[in-house]
BAKOLFI-724542 format. One record per residue: residue number from 1; x, y, z of N, C-alpha, C, O in turn; residue in one letter. Coordinates in steps of 0.2 Angstrom, whole numbers. Layout:
N
{pakol:NUM; neast:X; nnorth:Y; nup:Z; caeast:X; canorth:Y; caup:Z; ceast:X; cnorth:Y; cup:Z; oeast:X; onorth:Y; oup:Z; marba:A} .
...
This chain:
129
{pakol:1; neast:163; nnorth:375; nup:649; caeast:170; canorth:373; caup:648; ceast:175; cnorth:378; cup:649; oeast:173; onorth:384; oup:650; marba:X} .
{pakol:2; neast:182; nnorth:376; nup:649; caeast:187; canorth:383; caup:651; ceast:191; cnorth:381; cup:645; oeast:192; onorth:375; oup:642; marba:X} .
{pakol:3; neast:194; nnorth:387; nup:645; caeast:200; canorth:386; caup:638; ceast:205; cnorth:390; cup:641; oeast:202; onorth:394; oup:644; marba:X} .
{pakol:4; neast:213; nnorth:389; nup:642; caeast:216; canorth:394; caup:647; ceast:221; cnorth:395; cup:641; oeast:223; onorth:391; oup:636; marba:X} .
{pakol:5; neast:223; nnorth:401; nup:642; caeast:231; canorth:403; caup:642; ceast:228; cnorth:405; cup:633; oeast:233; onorth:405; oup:629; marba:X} .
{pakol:6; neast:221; nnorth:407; nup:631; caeast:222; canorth:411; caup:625; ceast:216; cnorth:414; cup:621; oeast:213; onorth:413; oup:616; marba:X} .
{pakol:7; neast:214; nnorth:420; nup:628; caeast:211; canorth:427; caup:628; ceast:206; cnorth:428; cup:624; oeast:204; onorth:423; oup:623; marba:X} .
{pakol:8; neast:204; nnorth:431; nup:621; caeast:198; canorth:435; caup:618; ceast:196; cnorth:430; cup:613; oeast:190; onorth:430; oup:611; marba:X} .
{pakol:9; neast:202; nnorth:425; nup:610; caeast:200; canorth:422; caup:603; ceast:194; cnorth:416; cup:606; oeast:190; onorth:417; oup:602; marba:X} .
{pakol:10; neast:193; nnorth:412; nup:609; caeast:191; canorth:407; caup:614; ceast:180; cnorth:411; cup:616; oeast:175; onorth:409; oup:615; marba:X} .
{pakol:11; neast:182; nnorth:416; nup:617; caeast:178; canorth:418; caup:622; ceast:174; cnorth:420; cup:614; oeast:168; onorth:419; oup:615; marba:X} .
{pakol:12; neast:175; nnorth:422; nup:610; caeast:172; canorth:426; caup:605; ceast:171; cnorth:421; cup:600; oeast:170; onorth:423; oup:594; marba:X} .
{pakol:13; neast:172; nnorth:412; nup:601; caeast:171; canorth:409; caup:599; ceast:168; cnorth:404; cup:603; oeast:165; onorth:399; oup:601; marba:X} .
{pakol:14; neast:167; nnorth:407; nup:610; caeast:162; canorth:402; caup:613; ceast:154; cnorth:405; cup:612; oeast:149; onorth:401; oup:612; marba:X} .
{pakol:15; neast:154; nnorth:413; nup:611; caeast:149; canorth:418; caup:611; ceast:147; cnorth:417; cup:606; oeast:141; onorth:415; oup:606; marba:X} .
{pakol:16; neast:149; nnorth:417; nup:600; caeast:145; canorth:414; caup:592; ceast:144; cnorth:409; cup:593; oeast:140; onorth:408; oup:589; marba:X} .
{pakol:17; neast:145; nnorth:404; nup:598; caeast:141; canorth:397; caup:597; ceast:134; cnorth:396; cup:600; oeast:130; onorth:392; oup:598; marba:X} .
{pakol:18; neast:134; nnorth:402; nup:606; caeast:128; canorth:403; caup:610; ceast:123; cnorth:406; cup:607; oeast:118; onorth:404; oup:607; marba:X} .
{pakol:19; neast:124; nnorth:412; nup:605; caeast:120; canorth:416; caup:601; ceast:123; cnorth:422; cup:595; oeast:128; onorth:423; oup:591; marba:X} .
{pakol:20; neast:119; nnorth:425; nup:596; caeast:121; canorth:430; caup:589; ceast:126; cnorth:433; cup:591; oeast:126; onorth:433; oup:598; marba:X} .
{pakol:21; neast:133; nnorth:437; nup:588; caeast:138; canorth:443; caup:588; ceast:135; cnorth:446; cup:582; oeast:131; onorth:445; oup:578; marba:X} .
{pakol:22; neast:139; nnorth:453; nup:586; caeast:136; canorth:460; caup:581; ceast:143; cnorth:462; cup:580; oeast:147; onorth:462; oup:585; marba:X} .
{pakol:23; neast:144; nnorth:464; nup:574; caeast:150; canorth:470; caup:572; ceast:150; cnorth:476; cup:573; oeast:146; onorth:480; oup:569; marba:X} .
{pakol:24; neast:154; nnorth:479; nup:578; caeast:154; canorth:487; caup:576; ceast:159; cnorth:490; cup:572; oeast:165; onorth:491; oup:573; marba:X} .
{pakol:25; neast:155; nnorth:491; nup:566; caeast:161; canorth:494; caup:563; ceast:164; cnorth:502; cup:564; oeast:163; onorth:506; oup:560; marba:X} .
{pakol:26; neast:166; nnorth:503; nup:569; caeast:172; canorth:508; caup:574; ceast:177; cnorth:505; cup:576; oeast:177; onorth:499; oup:578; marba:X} .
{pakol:27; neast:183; nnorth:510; nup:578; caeast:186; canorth:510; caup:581; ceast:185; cnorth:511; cup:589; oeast:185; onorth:516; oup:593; marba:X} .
{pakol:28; neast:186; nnorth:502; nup:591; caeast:185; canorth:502; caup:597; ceast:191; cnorth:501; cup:602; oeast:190; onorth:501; oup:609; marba:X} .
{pakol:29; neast:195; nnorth:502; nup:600; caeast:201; canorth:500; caup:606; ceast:209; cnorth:501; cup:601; oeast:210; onorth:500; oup:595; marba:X} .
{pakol:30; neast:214; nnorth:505; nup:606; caeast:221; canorth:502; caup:602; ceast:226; cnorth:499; cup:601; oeast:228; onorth:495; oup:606; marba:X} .
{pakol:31; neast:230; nnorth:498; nup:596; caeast:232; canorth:491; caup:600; ceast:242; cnorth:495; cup:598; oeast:245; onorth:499; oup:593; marba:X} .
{pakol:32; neast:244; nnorth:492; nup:605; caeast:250; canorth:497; caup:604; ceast:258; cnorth:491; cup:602; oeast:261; onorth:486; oup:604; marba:X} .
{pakol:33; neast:258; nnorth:495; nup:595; caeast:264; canorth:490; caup:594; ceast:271; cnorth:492; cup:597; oeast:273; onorth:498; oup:600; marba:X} .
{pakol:34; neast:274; nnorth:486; nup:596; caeast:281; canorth:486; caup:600; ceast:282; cnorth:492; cup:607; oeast:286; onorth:496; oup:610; marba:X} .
{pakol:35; neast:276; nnorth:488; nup:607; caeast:274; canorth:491; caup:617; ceast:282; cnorth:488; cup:622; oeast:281; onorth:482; oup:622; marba:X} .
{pakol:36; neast:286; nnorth:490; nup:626; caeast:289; canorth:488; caup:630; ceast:286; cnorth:485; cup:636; oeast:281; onorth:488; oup:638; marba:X} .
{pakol:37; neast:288; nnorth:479; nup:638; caeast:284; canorth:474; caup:643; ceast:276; cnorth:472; cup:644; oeast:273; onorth:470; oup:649; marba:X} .
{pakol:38; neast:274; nnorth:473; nup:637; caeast:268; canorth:473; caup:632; ceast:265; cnorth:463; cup:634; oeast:269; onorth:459; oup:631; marba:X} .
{pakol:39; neast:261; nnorth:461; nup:635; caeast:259; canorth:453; caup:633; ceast:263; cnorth:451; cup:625; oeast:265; onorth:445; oup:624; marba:X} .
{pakol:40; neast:263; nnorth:455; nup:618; caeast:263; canorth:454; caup:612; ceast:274; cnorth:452; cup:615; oeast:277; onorth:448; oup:613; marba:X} .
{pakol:41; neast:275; nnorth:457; nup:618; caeast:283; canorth:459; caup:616; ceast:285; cnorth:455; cup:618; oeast:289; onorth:452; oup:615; marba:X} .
{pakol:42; neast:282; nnorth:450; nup:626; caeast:285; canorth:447; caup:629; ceast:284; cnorth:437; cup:623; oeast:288; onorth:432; oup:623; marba:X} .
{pakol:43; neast:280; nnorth:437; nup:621; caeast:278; canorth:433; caup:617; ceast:282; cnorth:434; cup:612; oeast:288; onorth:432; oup:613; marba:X} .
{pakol:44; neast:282; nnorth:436; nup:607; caeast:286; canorth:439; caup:603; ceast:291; cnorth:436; cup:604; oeast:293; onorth:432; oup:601; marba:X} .
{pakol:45; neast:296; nnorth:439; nup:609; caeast:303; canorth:438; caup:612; ceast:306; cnorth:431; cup:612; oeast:312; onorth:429; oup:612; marba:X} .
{pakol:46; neast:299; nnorth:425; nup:613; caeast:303; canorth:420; caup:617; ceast:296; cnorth:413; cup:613; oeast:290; onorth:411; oup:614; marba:X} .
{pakol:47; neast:301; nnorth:410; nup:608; caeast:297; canorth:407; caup:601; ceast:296; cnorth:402; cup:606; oeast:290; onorth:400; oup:605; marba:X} .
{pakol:48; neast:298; nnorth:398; nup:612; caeast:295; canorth:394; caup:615; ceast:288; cnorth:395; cup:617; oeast:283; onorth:391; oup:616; marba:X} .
{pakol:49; neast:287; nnorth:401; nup:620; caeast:280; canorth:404; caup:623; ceast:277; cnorth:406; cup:618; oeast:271; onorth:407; oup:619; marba:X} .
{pakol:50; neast:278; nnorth:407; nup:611; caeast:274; canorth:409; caup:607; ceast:270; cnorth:400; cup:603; oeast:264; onorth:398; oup:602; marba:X} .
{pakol:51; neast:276; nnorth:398; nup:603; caeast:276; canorth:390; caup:600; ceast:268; cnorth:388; cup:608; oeast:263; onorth:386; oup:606; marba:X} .
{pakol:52; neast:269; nnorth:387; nup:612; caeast:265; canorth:385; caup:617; ceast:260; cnorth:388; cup:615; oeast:255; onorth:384; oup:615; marba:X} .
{pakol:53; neast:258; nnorth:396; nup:615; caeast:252; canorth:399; caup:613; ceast:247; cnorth:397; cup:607; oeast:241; onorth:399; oup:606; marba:X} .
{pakol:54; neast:251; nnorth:394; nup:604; caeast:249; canorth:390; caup:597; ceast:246; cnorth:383; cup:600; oeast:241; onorth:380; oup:600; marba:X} .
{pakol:55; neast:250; nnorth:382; nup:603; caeast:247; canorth:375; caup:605; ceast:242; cnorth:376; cup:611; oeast:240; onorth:370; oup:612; marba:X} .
{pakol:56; neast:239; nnorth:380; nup:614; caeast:234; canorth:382; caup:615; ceast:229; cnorth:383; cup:612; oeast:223; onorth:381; oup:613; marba:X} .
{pakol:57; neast:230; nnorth:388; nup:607; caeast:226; canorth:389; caup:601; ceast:221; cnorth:382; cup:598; oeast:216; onorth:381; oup:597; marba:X} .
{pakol:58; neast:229; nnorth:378; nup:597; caeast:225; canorth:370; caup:594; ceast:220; cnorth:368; cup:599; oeast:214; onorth:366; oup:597; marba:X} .
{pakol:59; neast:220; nnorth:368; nup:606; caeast:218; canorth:365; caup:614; ceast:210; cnorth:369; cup:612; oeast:205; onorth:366; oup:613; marba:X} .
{pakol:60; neast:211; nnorth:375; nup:610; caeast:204; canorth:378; caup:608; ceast:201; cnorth:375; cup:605; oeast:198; onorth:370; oup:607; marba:X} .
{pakol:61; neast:201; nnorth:376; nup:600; caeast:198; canorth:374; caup:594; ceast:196; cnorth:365; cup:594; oeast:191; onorth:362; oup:590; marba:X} .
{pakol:62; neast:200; nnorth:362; nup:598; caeast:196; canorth:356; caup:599; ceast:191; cnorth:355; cup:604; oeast:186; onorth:351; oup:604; marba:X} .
{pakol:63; neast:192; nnorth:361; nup:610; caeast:188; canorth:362; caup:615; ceast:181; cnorth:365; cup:610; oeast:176; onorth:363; oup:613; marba:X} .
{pakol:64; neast:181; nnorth:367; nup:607; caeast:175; canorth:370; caup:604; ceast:172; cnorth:365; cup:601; oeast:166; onorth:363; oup:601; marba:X} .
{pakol:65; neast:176; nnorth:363; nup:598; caeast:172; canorth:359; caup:591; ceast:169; cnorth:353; cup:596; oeast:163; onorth:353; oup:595; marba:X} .
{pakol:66; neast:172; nnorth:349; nup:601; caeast:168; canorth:344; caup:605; ceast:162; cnorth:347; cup:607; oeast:157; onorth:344; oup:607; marba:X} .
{pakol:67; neast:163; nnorth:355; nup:612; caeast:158; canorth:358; caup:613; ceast:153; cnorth:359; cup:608; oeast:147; onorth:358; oup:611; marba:X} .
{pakol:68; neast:154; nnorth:361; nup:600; caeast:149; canorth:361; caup:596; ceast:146; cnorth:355; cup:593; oeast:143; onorth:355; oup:587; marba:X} .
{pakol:69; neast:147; nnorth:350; nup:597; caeast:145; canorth:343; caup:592; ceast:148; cnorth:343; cup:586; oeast:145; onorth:340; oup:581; marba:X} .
{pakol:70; neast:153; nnorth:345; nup:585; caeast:158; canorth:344; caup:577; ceast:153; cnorth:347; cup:570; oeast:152; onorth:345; oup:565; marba:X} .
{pakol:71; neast:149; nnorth:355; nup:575; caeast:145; canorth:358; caup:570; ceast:151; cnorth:361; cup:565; oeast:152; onorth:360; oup:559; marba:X} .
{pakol:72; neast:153; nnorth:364; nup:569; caeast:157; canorth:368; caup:564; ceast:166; cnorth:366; cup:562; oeast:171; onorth:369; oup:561; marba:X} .
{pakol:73; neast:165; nnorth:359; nup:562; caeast:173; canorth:354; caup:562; ceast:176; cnorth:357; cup:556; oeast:182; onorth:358; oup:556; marba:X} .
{pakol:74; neast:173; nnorth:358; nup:549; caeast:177; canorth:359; caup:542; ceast:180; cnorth:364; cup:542; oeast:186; onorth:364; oup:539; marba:X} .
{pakol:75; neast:177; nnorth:370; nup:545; caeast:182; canorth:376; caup:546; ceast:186; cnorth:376; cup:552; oeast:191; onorth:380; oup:552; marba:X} .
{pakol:76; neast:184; nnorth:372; nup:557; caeast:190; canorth:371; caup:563; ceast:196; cnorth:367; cup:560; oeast:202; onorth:370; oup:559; marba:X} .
{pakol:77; neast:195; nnorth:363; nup:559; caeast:201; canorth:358; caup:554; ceast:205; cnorth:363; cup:550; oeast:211; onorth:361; oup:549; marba:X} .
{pakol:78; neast:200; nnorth:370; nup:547; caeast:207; canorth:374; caup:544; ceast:212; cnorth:377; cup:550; oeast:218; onorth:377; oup:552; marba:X} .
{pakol:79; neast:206; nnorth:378; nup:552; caeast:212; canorth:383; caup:557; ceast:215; cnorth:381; cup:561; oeast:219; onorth:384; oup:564; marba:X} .
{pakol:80; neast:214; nnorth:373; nup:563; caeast:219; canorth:370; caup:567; ceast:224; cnorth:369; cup:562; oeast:230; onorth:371; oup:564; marba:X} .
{pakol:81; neast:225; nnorth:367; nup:558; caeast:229; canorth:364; caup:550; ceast:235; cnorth:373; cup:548; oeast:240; onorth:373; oup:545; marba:X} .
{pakol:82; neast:231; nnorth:380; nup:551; caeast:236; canorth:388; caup:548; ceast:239; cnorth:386; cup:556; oeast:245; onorth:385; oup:556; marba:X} .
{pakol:83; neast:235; nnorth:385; nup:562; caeast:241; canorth:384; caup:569; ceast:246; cnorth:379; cup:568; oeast:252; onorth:381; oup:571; marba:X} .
{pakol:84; neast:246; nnorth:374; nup:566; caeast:249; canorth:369; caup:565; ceast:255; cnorth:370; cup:561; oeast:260; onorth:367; oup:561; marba:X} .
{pakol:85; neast:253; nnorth:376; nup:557; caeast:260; canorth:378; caup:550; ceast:262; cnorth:383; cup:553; oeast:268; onorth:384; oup:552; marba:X} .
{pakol:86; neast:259; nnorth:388; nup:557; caeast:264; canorth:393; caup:561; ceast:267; cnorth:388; cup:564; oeast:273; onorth:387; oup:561; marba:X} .
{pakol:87; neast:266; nnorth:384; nup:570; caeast:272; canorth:379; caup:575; ceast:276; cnorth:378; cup:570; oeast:282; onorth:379; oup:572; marba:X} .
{pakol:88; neast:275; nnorth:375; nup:563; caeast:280; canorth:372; caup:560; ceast:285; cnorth:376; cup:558; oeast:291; onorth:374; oup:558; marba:X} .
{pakol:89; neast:284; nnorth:383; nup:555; caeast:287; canorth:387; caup:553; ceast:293; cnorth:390; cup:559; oeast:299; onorth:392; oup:558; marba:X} .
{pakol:90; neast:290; nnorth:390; nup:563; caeast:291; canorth:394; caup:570; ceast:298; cnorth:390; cup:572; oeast:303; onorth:392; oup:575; marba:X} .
{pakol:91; neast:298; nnorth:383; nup:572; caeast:301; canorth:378; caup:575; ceast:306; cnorth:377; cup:568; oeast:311; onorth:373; oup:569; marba:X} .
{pakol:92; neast:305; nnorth:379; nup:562; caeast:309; canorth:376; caup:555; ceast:307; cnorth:370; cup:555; oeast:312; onorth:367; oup:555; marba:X} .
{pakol:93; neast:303; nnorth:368; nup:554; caeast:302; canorth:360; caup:552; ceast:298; cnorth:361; cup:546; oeast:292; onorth:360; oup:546; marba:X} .
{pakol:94; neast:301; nnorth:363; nup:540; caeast:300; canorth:362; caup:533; ceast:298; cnorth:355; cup:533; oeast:292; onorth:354; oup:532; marba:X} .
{pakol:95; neast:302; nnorth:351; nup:533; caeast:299; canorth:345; caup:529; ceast:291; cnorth:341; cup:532; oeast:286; onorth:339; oup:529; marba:X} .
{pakol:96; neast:293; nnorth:343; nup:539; caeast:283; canorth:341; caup:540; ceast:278; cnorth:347; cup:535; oeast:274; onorth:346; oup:531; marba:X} .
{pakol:97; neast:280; nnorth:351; nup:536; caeast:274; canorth:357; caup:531; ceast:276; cnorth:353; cup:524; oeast:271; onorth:351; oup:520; marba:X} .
{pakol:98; neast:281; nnorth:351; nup:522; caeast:279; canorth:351; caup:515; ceast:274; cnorth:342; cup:515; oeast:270; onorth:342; oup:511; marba:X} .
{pakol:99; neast:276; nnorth:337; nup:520; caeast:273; canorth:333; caup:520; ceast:265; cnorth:333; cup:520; oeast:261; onorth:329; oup:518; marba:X} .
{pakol:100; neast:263; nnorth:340; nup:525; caeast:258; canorth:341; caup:527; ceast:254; cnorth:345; cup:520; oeast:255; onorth:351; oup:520; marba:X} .
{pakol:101; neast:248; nnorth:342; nup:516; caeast:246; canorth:348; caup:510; ceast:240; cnorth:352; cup:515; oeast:238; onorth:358; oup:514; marba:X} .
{pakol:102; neast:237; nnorth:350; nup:521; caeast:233; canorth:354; caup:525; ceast:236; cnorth:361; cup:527; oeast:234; onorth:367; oup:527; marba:X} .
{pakol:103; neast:242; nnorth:359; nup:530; caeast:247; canorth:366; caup:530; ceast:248; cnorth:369; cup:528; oeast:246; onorth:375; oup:530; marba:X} .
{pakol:104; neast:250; nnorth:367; nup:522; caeast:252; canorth:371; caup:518; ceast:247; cnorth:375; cup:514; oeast:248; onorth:380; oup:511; marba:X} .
{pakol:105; neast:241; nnorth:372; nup:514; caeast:235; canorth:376; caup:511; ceast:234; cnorth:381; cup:518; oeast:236; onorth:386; oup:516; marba:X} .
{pakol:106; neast:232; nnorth:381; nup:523; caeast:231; canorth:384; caup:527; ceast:238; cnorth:390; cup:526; oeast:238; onorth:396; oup:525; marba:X} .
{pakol:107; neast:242; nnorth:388; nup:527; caeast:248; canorth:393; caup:528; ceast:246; cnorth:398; cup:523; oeast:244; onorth:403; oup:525; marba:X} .
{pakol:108; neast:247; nnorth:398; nup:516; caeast:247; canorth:400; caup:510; ceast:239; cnorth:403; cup:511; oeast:238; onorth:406; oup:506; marba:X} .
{pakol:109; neast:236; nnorth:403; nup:513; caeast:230; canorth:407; caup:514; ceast:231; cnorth:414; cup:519; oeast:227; onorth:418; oup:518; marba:X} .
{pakol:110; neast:235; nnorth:414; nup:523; caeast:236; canorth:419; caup:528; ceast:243; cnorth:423; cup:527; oeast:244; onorth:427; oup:531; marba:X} .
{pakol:111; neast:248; nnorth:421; nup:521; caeast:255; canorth:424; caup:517; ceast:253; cnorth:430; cup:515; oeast:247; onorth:430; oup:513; marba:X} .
{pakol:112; neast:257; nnorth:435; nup:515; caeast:259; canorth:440; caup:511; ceast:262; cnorth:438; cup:503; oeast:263; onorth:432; oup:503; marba:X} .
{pakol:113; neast:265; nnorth:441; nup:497; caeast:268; canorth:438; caup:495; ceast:274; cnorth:436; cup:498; oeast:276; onorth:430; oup:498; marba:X} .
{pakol:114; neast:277; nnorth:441; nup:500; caeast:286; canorth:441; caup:501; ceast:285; cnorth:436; cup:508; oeast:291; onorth:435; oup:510; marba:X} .
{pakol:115; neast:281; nnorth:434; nup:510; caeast:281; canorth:430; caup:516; ceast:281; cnorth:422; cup:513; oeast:284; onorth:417; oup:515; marba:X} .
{pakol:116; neast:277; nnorth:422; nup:508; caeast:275; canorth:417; caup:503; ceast:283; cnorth:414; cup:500; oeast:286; onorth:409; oup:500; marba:X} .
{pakol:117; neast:284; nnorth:421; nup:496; caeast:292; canorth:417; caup:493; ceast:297; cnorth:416; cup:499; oeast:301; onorth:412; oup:497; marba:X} .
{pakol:118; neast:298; nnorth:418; nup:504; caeast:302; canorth:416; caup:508; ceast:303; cnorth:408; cup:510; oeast:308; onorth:404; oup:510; marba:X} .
{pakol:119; neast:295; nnorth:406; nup:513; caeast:293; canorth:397; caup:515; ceast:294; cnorth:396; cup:506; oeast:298; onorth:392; oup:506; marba:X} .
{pakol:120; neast:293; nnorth:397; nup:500; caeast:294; canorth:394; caup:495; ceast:300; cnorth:390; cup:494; oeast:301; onorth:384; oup:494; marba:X} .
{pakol:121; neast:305; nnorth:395; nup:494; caeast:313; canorth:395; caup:497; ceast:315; cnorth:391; cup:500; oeast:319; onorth:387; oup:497; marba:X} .
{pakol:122; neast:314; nnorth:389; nup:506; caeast:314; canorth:385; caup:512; ceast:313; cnorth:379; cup:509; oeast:317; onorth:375; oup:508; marba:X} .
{pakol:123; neast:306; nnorth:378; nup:505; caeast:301; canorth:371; caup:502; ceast:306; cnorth:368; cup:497; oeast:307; onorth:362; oup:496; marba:X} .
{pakol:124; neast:309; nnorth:373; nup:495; caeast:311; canorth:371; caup:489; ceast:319; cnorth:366; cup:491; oeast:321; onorth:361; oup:489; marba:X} .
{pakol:125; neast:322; nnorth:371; nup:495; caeast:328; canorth:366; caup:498; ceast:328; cnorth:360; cup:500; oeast:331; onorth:355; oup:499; marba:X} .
{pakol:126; neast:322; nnorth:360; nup:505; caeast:318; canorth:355; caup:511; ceast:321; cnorth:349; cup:501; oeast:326; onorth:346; oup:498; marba:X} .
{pakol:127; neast:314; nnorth:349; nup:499; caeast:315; canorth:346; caup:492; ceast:321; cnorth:343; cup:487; oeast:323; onorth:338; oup:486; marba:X} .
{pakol:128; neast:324; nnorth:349; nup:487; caeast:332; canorth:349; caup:484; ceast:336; cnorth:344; cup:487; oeast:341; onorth:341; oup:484; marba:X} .
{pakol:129; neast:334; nnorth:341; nup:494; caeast:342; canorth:338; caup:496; ceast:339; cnorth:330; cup:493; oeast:342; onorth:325; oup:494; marba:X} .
């Protein structure tokens, strides 16, 4: 099967389903922030191609889960449900997250606090009107 347009996550998710991975716990690579004309910066810069890159992401994880025979569906289902509330968040569309309680659980598992009360803030207006 092929999964295009999203890199290591896909490929390290097609390899745990074939056989075993191992962790090296070392430092194996750097990762350079706010690198100029970086993959991350050029992403980063332009919420349409980030918004796509997510919706790729979702492309993944159904490509897998068909490929796994829906072994591993209840933790896919999260992770398409945390992609689906970045899109949301990324796009302002408050009221579908607040509609959605899958989102919202996924969202709120992957939050800082101060990132937490910020979407709080938003929910609570979204609600207010």
């Amino acid at each position: 099967f092929t999964m295009n347009g999203i890199g290591d996550y896909p490929m390290a998710l097609y390899f745990s389903s074939i056989g075993y991975i191992h962790y090296i716990p070392r430092v194996m690579t750097k990762y350079r922030l706010n690198a100029v004309g970086s993959w991350s910066s050029a992403m980063n810069a332009d919420n349409k191609k980030r918004i796509g890159q997510h919706n790729n992401i979702i492309a993944g994880f159904k490509t897998i889960d068909e490929y796994t025979k829906h072994k591993y569906s209840p933790v896919i289902k999260k992770a398409i449900a945390r992609e689906k509330a970045k899109i949301m968040v990324m796009e302002k569309d408050y009221g579908s997250l607040v509609r959605s309680p899958e989102c919202i659980a996924a969202l709120c598992r992957t939050m800082t606090h101060k990132t937490f009360r910020k979407v709080h803030e938003k929910i609570q207006a979204v609600r207010g009107r």
